[in-house]
C-alpha positions in Angstrom: 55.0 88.2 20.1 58.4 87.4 22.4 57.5 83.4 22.4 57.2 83.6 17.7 60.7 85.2 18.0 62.1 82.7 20.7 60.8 80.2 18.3 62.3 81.0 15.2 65.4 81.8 17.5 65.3 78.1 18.4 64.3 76.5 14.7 67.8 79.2 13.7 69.9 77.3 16.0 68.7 73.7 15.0 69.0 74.7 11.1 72.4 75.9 11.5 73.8 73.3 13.0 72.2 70.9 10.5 73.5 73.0 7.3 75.9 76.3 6.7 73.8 79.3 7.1 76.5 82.3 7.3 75.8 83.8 4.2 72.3 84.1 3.0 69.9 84.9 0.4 66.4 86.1 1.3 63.5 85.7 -1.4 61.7 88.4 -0.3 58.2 89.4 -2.3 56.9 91.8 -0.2 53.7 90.1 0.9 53.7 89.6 5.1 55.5 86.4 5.3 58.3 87.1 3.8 58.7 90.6 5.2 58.4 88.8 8.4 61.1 86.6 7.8 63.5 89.1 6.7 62.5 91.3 9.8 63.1 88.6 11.9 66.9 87.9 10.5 67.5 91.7 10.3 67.2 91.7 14.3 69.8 88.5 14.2 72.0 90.1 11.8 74.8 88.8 14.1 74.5 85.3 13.4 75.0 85.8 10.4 78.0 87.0 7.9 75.9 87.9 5.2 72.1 88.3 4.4 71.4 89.6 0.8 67.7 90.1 -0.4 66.0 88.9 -4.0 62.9 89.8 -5.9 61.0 88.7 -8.7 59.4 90.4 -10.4 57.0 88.5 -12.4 55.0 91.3 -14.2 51.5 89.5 -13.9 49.8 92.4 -12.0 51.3 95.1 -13.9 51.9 98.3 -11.7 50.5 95.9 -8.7 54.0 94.0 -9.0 56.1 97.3 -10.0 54.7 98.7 -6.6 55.8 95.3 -5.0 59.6 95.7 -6.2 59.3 99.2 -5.2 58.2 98.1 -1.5 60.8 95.5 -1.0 64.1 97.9 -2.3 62.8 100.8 0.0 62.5 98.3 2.7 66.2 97.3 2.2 67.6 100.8 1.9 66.0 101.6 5.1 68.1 98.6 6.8 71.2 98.9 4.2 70.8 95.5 3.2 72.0 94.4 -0.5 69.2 94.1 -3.3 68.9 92.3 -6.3 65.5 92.3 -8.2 65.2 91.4 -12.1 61.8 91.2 -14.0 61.1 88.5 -16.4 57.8 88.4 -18.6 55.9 85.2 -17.1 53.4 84.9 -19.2 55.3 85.5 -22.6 57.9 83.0 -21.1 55.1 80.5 -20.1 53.4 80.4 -23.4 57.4 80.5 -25.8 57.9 77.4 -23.5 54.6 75.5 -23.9 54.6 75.5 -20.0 51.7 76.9 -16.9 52.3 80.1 -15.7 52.5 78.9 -12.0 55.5 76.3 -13.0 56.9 78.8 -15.0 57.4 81.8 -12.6 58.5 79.3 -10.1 61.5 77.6 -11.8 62.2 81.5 -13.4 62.6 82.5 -9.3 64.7 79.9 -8.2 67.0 80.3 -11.3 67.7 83.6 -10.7 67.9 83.0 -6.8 70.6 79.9 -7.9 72.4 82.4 -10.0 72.9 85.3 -7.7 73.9 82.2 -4.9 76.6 81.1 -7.3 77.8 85.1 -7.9 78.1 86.1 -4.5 78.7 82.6 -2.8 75.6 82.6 -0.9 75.0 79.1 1.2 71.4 79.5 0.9 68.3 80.8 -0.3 65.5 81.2 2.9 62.0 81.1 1.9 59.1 82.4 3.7 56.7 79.2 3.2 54.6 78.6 6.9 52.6 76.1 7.9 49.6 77.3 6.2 51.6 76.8 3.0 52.3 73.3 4.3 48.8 72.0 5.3 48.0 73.5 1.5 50.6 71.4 -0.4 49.3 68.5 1.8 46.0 68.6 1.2 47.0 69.6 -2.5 49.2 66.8 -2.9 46.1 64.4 -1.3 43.7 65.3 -3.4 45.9 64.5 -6.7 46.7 61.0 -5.2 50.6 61.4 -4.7 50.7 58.6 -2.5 53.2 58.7 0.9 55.6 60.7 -0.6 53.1 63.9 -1.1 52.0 63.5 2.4 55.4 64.7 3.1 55.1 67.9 1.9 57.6 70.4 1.4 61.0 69.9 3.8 62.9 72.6 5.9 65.9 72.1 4.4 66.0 70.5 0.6 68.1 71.2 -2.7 66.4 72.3 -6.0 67.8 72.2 -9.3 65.9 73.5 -12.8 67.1 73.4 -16.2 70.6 75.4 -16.8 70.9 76.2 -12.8 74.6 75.6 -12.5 73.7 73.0 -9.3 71.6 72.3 -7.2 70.1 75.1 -4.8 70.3 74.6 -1.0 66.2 75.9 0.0 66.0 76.4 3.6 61.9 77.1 5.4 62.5 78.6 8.7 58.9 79.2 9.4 57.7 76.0 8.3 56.3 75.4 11.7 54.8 78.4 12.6 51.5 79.6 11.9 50.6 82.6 9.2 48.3 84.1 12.1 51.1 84.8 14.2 53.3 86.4 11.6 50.4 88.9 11.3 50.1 89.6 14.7 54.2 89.8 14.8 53.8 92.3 12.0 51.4 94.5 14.2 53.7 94.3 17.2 55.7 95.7 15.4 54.3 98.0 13.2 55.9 96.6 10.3 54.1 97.2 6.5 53.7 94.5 4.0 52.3 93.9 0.3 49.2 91.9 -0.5 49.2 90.0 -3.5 45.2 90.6 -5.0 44.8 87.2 -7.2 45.3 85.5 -3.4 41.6 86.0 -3.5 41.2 84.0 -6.4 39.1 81.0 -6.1 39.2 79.2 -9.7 43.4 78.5 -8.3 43.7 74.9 -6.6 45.9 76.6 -3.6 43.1 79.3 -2.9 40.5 77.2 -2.9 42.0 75.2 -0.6 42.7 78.0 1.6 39.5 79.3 1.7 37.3 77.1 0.9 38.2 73.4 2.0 40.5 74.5 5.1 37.9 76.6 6.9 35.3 73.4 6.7 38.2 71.1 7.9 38.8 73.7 10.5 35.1 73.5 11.8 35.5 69.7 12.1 38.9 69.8 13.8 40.3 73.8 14.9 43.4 71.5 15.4 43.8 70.6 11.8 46.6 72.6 10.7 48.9 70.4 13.8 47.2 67.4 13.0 48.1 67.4 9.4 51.6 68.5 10.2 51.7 65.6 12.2 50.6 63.3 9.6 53.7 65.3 7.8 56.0 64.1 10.1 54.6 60.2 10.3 54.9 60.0 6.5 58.5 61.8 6.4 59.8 58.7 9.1 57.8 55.8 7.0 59.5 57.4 3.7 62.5 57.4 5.1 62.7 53.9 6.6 60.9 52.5 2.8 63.8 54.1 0.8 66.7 52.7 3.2 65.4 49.4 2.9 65.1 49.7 -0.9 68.2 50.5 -1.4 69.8 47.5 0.4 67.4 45.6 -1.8 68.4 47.1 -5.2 72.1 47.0 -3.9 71.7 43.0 -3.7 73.8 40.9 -6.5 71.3 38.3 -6.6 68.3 40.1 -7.1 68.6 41.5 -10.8 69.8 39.2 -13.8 70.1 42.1 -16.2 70.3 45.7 -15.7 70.3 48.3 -18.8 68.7 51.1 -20.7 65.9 49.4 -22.0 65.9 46.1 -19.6 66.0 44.9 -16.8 65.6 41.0 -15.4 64.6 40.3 -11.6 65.0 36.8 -9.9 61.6 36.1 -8.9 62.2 34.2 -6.4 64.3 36.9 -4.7 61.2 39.4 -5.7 58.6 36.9 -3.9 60.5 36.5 -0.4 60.0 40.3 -0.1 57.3 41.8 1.8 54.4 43.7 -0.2 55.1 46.6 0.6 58.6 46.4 -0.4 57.4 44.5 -3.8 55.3 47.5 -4.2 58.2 50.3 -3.7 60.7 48.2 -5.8 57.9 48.4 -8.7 57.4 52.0 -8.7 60.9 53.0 -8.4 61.9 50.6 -11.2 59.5 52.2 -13.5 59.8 55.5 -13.2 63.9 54.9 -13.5 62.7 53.4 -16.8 60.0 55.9 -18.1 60.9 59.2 -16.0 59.3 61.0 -13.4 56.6 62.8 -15.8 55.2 59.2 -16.2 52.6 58.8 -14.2 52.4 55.5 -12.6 49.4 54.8 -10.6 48.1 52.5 -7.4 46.6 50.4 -10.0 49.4 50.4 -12.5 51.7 48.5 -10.0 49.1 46.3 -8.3 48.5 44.6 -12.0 52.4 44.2 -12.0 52.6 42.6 -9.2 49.2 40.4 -9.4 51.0 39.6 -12.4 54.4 38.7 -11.5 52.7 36.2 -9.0 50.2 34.6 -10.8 51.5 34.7 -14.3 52.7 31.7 -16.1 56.1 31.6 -18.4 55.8 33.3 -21.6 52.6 35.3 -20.3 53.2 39.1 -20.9 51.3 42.5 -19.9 51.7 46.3 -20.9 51.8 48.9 -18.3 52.2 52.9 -18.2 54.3 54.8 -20.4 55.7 51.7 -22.7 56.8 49.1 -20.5 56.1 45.7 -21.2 56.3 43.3 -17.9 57.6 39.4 -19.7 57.5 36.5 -17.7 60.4 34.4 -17.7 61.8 30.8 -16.0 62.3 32.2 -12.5 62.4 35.5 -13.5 60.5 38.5 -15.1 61.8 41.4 -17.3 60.4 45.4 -17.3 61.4 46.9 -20.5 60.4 50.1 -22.6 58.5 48.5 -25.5 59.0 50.5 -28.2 62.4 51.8 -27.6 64.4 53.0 -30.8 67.5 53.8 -30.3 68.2 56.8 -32.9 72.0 57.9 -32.4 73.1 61.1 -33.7 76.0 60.6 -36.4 78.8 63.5 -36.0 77.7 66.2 -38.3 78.8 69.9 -38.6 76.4 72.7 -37.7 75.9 75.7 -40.3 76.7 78.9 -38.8 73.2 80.3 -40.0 70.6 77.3 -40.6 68.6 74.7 -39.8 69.4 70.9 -39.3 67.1 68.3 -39.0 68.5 65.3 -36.6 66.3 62.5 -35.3 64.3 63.8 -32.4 63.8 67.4 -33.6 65.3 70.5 -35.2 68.4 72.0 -34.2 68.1 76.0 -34.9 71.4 77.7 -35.4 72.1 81.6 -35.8 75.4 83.8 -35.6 74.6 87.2 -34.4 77.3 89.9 -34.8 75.4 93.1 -35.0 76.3 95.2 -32.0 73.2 96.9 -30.9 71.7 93.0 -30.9 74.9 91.8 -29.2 74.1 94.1 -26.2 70.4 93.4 -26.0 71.4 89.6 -25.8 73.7 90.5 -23.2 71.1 92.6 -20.9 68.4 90.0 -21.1 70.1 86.5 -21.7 68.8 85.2 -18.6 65.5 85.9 -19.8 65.7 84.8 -23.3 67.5 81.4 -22.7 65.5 78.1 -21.9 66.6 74.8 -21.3 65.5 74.3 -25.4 67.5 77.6 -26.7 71.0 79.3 -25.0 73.5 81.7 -26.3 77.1 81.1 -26.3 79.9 82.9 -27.0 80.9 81.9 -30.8 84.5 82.7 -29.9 85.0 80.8 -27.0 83.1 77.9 -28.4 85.3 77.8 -31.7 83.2 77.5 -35.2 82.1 75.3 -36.4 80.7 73.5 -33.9 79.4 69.5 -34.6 76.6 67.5 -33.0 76.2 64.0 -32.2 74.5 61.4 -29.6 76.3 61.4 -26.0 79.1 58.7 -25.4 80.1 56.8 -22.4 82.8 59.4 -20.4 81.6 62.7 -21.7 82.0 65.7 -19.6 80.4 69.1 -19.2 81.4 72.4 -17.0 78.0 73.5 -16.1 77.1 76.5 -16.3 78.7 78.8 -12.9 81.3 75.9 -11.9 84.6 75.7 -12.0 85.1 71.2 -12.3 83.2 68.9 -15.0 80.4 66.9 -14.2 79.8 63.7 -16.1 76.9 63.8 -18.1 76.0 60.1 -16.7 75.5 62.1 -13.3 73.6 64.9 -14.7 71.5 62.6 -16.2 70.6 60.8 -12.9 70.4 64.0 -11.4 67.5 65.4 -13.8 65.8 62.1 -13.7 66.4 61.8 -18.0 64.7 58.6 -18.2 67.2 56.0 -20.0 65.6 55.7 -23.1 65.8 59.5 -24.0 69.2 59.8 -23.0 70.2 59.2 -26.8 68.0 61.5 -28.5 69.5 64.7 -27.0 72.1 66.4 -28.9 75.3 67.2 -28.0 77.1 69.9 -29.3 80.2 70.1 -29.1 83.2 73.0 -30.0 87.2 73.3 -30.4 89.0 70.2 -29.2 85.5 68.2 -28.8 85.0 69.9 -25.9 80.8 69.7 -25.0 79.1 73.5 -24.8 75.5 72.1 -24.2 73.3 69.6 -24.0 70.3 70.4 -25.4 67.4 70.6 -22.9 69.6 69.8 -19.8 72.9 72.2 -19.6 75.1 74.8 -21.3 78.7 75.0 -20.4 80.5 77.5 -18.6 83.5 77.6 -21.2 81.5 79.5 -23.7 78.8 81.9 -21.2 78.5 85.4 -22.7 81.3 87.9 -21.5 81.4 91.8 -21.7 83.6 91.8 -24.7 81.4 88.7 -26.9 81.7 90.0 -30.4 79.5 86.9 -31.8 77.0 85.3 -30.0 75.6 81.6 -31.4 72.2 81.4 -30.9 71.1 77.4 -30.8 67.8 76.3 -30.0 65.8 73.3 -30.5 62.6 72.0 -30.6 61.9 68.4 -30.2 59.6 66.0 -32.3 56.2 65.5 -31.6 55.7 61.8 -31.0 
């Protein structure tokens, strides 16, 4: 398979002129893609100051995924390549966290990908997806409705951030364009061994049904499907593209909105009317998902009533759409605005050092742990343990007692593996923290008012664990039911 590796060869050159690619990571889980990736870099180890290999291991198949680990640290020893691997409990993880296992294990891999890329100063983490795992997400994406944007499906090169990940992750797909059939056949050239995953063959998961059910049909229709689709890809990246640009040189214009805030906002409709539908229709959805947050969900239907609506309606006239937002008309104008926003600040309050406080969108847990044996259990599994909900911090470094209030215009945070403060008004924007939440997550803060986490978003790196921690503060908090 000469013409697979002259093709990765050539999608190498492209990506590295398009992003720094001298020092890599390489998730690696031992199943034939991925071990064809990293045999494919190992042979253009030149280009390349660094390439360090991860694993995961997720413990769902019990020896199944200890065999895996095994596999993929062998396979680096054999090549002398450096080897990281930690194993996290999915499923206990998934159900302390309310969450799905799938989400789960993925945003536990790319945290501990993001924080061995901030130990060892990686540029990026390369990931084995192919276009099989494209046409999938597609087709995925399709059948839940996601609009233009899911025909897109995954990028070559994109940036990741979950929960406490100190930033965002630079995710580069150099085999996003190549088929999985001719990795196998690569692998054979070259007598190379790999890992299958079993629950692959599991047909009650969305992605395998897809992949063996719908895609073969598809395939009878069309044996082109796979480039046709990835075509389609490509159409809806350019139209996605081209849509945003122009949106923002609409939202950028000083005549369009009246009023712009947390809870409001007031458009000129006569600017709104001179713009094209599909343009009325992207404004819309944008402006209401800044308002209620991505989790929202906010349908076809959702913003063709708003904008039937906003050009029909009479003053006075009003309508209620997804997640809380009431759509007012006004003389020349119309307002979106979160209906049943209460704005519950947190008053500065002291935090026990053992105890519970109760503060208006949940329950703040705190605990002061100074037994040693606990001390370096914490330690050992921290990364594990800790959630955006519940971190430990050093006790010392934080300085008791620590206080708690609403976040203020100007606050500042050193996230977690950085070395400079971040506004939390960017961090904010960053995790899509809709503007009406924004309010009811506390802020702790230690010595000198200095912020050591914001609950559900980010701890700071003033106060991480250290070798020597003699207390660790254990906060966690678990938000209100509405």
């Amino acid at each position: 398979m000469v013409a697979l590796a002259q093709q990765f060869l050539q999608t190498l050159d492209e990506l590295q002129k398009l992003t720094p690619l001298r020092r890599v990571l390489v998730g690696v889980s031992g199943g034939p893609d991925s071990v064809c990736l990293l045999h494919l870099l190992v042979h253009l180890h030149d280009r390349f100051d660094h390439i360090a290999v991860a694993h995961l291991n997720h413990g769902l198949r019990g020896q199944e995924s200890d065999d895996d680990q095994t596999f993929v640290q062998l396979f680096c020893q054999q090549r002398e390549l450096p080897f990281y691997t930690e194993t996290v409990a999915i499923k206990e993880l998934a159900v302390r966290l309310h969450r799905g296992i799938e989400d789960t294990a993925r945003e536990a891999r790319y945290t501990f990908f993001a924080n061995l890329m901030a130990t060892h100063q990686l540029d990026a983490v390369l990931i084995a997806h192919t276009l099989d795992d494209q046409v999938e997400t597609i087709l995925g994406n399709f059948i839940r409705g996601s609009g233009l944007h899911g025909l897109e499906g995954m990028k070559m090169i994109s940036e990741l951030r979950f929960g406490d990940m100190p930033a965002p992750i630079r995710v580069v797909r150099p085999l996003l364009g190549i088929r999985k059939a001719d990795l196998l056949q690569y692998l054979e050239l070259h007598q190379v061994a790999f890992r299958i995953d079993s629950t692959n063959a599991d047909t009650d998961l969305t992605r395998n049904k897809i992949r063996h059910q719908i895609l073969p049909k598809l395939m009878e229709i069309n044996p082109e499907v796979h480039a046709a689709i990835d075509h389609t890809s490509t159409l809806a990246r350019e139209v996605n593209a081209h849509n945003e640009a122009q949106l923002q040189t609409l939202m950028n214009a000083e005549t369009l909105f009246q009023k712009k805030s947390e809870i409001e906002m007031v458009l000129n409709k006569n600017e709104y009317l001179n713009f094209a539908t599909s343009q009325k229709r992207e404004l819309l959805n944008s402006l209401l998902r800044e308002l209620v947050g991505e989790k929202k969900e906010i349908t076809y239907d959702h913003i063709d009533n708003a904008m039937q609506f906003i050009e029909s309606g009479k003053t006075g006239d009003e309508i209620h759409l997804a997640g809380g937002i009431r759509l007012h008309q006004l003389p020349h104008a119309f307002s979106l605005s979160t209906e049943d926003f209460k704005a519950n600040p947190i008053a500065l309050q002291t935090l026990p050092e053992d105890g519970t406080i109760r503060l208006p969108g949940g329950i703040l847990q705190c605990h002061l742990i100074r037994d040693p044996g606990e001390l370096s259990m914490i330690r050992g599994l921290v990364q594990t343990l800790s959630s955006p909900m519940r971190v430990f911090i050093d006790a010392d470094l934080a300085g008791l007692p620590l206080q708690v209030r609403s976040w203020e215009n100007g606050d500042r945070i050193m996230p977690l593996g950085m070395k400079t403060e971040k506004k939390l008004q960017d961090l904010f924007v960053d995790d899509k923290i809709p503007r009406h939440q924004r309010l009811d997550l506390p802020v702790i803060l230690g010595h000198d008012n200095r912020i050591v986490w914001v609950t559900g978003l980010m701890m700071s790196e003033t106060c991480r664990l250290q070798n020597m921690t003699h207390q660790i503060l254990e906060l966690s908090f678990t938000p209100k039911l509405n």
